[in-house]
N, C-alpha and C positions, 0 to 999 in steps of 0.2 A: 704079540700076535694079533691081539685087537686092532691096535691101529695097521696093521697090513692088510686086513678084512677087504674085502670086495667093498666095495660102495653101493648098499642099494637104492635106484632111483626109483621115487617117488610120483605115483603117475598121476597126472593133474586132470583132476575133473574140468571139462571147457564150461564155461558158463560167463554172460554177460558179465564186465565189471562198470561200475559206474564209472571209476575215471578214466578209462578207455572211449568213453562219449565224447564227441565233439562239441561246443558250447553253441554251436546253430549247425546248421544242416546245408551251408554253403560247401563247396568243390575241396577250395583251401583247406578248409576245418577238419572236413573227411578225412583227406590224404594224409594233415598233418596227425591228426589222430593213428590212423594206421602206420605212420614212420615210427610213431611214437613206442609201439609194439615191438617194433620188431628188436632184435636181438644184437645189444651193442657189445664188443669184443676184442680182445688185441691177438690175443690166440685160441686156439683149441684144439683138441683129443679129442678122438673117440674111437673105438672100438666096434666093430658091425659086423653081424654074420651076413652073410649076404649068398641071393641068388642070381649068379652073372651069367643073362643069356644073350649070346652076339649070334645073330641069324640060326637059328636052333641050336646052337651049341652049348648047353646049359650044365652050370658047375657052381656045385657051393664052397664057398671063401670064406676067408677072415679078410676083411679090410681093415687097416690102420689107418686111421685117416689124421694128419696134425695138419694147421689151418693159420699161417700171419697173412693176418688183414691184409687186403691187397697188397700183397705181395706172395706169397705160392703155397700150394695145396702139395702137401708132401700125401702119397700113399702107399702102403706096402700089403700087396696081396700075399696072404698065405695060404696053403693049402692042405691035406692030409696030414695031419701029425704035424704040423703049424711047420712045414717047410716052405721057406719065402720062393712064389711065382715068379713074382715080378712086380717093378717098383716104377713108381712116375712120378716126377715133377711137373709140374704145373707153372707157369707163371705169366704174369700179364700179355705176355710177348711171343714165348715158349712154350715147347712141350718135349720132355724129356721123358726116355721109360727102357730098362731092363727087362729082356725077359730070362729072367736064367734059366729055364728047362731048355731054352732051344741056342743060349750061346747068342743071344741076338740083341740091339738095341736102336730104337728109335731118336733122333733129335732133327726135330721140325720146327717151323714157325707156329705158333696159337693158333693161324690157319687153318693150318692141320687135324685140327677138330671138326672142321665144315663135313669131313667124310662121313659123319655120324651124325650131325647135328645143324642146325639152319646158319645160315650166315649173321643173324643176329645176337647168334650165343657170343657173349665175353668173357672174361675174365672174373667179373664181377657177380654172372650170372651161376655159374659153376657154385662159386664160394657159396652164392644166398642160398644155393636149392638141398646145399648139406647141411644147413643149420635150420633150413626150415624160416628162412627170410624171403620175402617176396624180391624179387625179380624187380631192382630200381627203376628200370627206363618203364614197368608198366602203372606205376605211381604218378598218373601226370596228368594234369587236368583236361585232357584231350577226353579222357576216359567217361565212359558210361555209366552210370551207376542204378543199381536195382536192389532190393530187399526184397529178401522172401525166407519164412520158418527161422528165422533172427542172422540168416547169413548172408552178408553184402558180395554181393557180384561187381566188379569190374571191369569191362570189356570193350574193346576199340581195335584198332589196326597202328601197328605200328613200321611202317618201311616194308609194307603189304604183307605183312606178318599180323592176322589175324590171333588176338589174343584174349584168355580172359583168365580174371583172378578173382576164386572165390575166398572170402575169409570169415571167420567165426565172429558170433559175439563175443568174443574176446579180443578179435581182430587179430586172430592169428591164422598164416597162410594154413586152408585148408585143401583147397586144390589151385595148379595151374597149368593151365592150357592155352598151347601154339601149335597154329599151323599157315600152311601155307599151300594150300588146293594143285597152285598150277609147278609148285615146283618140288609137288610129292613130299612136304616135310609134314609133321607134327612132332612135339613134344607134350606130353604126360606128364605132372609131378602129380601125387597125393598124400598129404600127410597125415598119418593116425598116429593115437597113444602116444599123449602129450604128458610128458615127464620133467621133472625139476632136475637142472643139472647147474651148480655153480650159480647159485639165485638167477637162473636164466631159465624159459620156459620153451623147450624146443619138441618137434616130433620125433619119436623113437623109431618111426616104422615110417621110412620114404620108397613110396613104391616110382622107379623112372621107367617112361618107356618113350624109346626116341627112335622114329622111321624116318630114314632119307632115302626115297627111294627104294631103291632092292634092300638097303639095311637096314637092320633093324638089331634092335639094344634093349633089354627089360634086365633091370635094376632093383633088388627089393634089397632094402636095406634095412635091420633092424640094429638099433645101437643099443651094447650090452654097457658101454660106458662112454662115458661124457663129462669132458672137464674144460673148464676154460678160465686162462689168463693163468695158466701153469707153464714156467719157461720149457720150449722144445729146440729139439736137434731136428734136424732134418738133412742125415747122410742121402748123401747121393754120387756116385762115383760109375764110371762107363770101364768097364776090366779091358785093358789091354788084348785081350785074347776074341774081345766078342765083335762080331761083322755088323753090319749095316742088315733093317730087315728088309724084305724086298715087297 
């Protein structure tokens, strides 16, 4: 019965580390320092209560999240009485998704995310913002950099995607913000209650909010569990009976 026990995670106080310094204060050194943080991985779990609001329609969930490194983000929403919503696959390319209360499913190009989210979101971006990894393409010495109250700002324009990455003295993402003025987009990440999971240091609580236009999306995610480089499944199958959604 012990070893069946819940796993409880341990929350990490943020505080400067010394080997997280860079050995001079050049662009290279910086960057390499904060890649050096973030969170390296083959797979991952997790578990998250979560409050999913799509244009005021607001519903609390279970999200199952499991995660192979560039390659696809399995998730399964459940709902009252852990009855499965609706399931998506994720992949570089693609985007697949069940909804079983309404008999209906989705299969589109990666594309297909643009309806929510800016034309700069990838694949890769998805993957970093659930573990609480900064966003690669804004790692690049194009970027700006500023200190202030021990937390490093990053900020520049990327494919006229105005962007900025703030991180901790520990140089872990603690917020990131995009947007894009003339074509109504922004994205919101924030991450709080920094927890040990699997000698990895991630945030427990990711708050998303993402406007395109008349849409909008708010995201709070808190993870009750987290495990990573534990082998997963990732069922996914489209039932015979269910239509196209419109």
């Amino acid at each position: 019965m012990a070893s069946c026990a819940a796993r409880k995670h341990v929350v990490v106080a943020r505080k400067a580390d010394s080997s997280a310094k860079p050995a001079d204060n050049n662009v290279s050194s910086r960057l390499d320092a904060i890649r050096g943080k973030q969170v390296n991985f083959n797979t991952f779990a997790g578990k998250a209560k979560t409050k999913l609001d799509i244009n005021g329609n607001s519903n609390d969930v279970t999200l199952n999240i499991r995660i192979e490194r560039d390659k696809r983000i399995w998730v399964s929403i459940t709902a009252i009485l852990g009855v499965e919503a609706a399931r998506a696959l994720i992949t570089p390319d693609s985007i697949l998704v069940i909804n079983r209360l309404q008999g209906q499913y989705i299969k589109q190009p990666f594309s297909y995310v643009y309806k929510f989210a800016s034309s700069q979101v990838n694949y890769k971006t998805l993957e970093s913002l659930l573990i609480g990894n900064a966003i690669p393409e804004l790692l690049n010495p194009k970027a700006d950099f500023a200190t202030a109250d021990g937390n490093v700002t990053l900020s520049g324009n990327l494919q006229d995607l105005l962007y900025k990455l703030i991180v901790g003295a520990d140089l872990k993402v603690t917020q990131t913000n995009l947007s894009n003025q003339n074509e109504g987009q922004s994205l919101q990440v924030t991450n709080n209650t920094f927890i040990q999971a699997t000698n990895r240091v991630i945030p427990s609580q990711i708050d998303i909010a993402s406007v395109v236009k008349n849409k909008k999306i708010q995201i709070n995610l808190h993870y009750t569990k987290a495990d990573f480089d534990v082998q997963q499944s990732y069922p996914f199958s489209i039932p015979a009976s269910y239509e196209p959604a419109k």
